[in-house]
Every structure is written in structure tokens, then in C-alpha cells.
C-alpha positions as CSV (number, residue, x, y, z in Angstrom):
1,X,-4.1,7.7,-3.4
2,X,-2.9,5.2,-5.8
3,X,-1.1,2.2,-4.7
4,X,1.9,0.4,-6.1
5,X,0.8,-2.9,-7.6
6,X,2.7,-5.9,-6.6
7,X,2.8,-8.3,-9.3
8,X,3.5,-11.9,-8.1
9,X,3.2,-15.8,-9.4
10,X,0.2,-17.3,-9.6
11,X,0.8,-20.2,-7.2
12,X,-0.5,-21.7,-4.1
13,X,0.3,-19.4,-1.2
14,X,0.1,-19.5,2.6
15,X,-2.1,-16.4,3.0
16,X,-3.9,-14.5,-0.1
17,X,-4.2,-11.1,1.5
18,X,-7.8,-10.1,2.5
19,X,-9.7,-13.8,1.5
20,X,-11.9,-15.6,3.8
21,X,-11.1,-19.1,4.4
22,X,-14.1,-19.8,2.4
23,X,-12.8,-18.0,-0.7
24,X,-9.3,-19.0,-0.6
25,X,-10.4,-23.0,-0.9
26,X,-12.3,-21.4,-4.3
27,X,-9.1,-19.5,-5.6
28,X,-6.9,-22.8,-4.4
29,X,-9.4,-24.7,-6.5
30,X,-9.0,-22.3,-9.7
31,X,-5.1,-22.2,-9.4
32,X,-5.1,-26.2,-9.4
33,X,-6.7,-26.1,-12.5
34,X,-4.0,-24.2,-14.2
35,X,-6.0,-21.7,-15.9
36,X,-3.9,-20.5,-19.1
37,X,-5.7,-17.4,-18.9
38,X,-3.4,-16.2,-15.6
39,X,-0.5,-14.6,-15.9
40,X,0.9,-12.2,-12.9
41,X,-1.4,-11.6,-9.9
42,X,-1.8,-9.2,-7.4
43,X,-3.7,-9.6,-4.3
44,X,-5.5,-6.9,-2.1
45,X,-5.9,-3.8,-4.2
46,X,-6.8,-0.7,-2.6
47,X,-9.0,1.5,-5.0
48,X,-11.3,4.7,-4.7
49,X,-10.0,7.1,-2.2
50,X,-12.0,5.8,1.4
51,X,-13.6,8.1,3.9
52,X,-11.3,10.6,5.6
53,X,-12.5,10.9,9.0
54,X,-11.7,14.8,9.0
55,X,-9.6,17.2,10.5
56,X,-9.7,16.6,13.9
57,X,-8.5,13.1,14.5
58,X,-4.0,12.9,14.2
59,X,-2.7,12.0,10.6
60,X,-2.1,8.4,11.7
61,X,-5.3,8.2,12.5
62,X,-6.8,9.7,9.0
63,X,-4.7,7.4,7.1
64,X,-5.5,4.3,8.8
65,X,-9.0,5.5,8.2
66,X,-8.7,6.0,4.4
67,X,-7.2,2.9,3.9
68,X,-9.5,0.6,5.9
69,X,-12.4,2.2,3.7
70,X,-11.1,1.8,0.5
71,X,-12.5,-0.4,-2.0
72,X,-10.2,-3.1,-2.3
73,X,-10.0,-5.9,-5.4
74,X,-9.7,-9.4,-4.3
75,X,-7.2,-10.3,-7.2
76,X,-5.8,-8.6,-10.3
77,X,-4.3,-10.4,-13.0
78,X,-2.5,-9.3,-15.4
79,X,-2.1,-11.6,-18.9
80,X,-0.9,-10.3,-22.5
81,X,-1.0,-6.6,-22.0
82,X,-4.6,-6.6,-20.5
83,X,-6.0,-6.9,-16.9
84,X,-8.6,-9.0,-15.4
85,X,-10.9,-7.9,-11.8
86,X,-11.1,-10.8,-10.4
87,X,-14.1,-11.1,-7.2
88,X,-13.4,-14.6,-5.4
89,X,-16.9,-15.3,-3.5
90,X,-18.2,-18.4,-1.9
91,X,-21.9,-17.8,-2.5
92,X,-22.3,-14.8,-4.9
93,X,-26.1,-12.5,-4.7
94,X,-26.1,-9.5,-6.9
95,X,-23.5,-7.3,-4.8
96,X,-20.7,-9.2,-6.3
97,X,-21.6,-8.0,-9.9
98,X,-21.8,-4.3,-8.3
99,X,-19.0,-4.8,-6.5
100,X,-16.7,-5.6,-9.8
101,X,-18.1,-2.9,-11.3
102,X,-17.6,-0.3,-8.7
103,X,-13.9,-1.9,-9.0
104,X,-13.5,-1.5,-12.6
105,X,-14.8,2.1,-12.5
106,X,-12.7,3.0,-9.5
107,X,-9.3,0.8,-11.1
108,X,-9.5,2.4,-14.6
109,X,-9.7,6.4,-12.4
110,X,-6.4,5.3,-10.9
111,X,-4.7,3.3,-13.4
112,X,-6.0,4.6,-17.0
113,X,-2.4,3.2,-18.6
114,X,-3.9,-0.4,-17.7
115,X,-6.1,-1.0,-20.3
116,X,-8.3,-3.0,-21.6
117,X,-9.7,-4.4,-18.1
118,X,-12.0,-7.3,-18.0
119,X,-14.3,-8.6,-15.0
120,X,-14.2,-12.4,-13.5
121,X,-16.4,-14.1,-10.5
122,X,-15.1,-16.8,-9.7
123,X,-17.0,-18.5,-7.3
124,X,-18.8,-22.2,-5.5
125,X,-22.0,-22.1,-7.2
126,X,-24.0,-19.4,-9.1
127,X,-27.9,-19.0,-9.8
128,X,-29.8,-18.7,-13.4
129,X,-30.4,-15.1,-12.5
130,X,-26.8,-13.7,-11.6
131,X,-25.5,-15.8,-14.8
132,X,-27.9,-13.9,-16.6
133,X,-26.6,-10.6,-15.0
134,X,-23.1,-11.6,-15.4
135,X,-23.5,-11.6,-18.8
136,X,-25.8,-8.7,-19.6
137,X,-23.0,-6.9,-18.1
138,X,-20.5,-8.4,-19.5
139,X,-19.0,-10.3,-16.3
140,X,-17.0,-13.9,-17.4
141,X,-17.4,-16.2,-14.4
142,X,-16.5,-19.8,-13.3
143,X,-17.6,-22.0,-11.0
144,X,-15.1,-24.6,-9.6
């Protein structure tokens, strides 16, 4: 099921929906730098449509279900009519290049009017290996 986006500042925040403490000292670090490159933000996207626990169990149920297995993108921006997946990770392996793929795939399903959509890992540190991943796969990163 498609969720409305909520577009918001880009600005320190109490809470950023769904990062670890961890994370959110990386995404705090980012928006200190003042990136030109952010525009609008949206944190906590649901994508993909989650595992329906079936029949049997009460609606409630099924819904909380669906939406506790849905993919979900760690921040969205959105900056001169394109979009930009961004995955916030402390300590990023090879799963956080699949993982922003599996979000782009499942983002441009639900939302094929927001277009073009770029990928971003912005993370602590990174290895020689996932920076050569990133970029065979077209993945723009940062480390800050």
C-alpha cells in the first residue's frame, strides 16, 4: 500500500524516525555540513507491500503485520525535481548497497511519477571494496 510522503526541513531534529543512535550522530554530522545537495526530506518510508500474516489472525492484526515487514527508506530527499535514497549506516558490509537497491526498485513500483531517483550511503567509514561496489552500481556515498 502506498504511503503518503511527508516532506519536511532538513534540520536537526529530536527523533529521526527509525535511526539508531548510531546513525543519527552520522545524519546529525551530514546536516551540520550543510549539504547544498538537500532539499525536503522525509524520514521512515514504508516500501514493498510486507508479509500478510493470512487470513486467520483479525485485520488489526494483519495490518500491523504488513507494516512492521515493509521495507522502509531511512531518508528521502527530494532536491530540483529529482529524488535521492538515502541509507544512513554506521559501519556499512555489502547489504547496504542491496538494501538501496531493493529500495529503489520497490520506491520507483510505488511512486513511478518521482523520477529520476538516485542512491546515497552515507555513512562512518567505508572499505576499498564497497567503494568499488558503490560505484559499479552507481551508488554516491559520503563518509563524515
Amino acid at each position: 500500500m502506498r504511503e503518503s510522503i511527508i516532506w519536511l526541513k532538513p534540520e536537526k531534529r529530536f527523533k529521526y524516525p527509525h535511526l539508531s543512535p548510531a546513525d543519527k550522530k552520522i545524519w546529525e554530522r551530514y546536516l551540520a555540513t550543510m549539504p547544498t545537495s538537500l532539499g525536503a526530506v522525509s524520514y521512515d518510508l514504508r516500501v514493498g507491500i510486507g508479509q500478510d500474516p493470512g487470513e486467520t489472525y483479525q485485520d488489526n492484526i494483519r495490518t500491523m503485520a504488513v507494516k512492521l515487514t515493509q521495507l522502509r527508506i531511512d531518508v528521502l530527499n527530494k532536491f530540483n525535481n529529482s529524488y535521492q535514497i538515502i541509507e544512513v549506516k554506521f559501519d556499512p558490509g555489502p547489504g547496504a548497497v542491496g538494501q538501496l537497491i531493493a529500495y529503489r526498485d520497490l520506491f520507483v513500483l510505488e511512486y513511478p511519477e518521482l523520477r529520476p531517483v538516485n542512491l546515497f550511503l552515507l555513512c562512518n567509514k567505508i572499505t576499498p571494496d564497497l567503494v568499488t561496489v558503490c560505484r559499479m552500481n552507481n551508488i554516491s556515498f559520503q563518509v563524515v
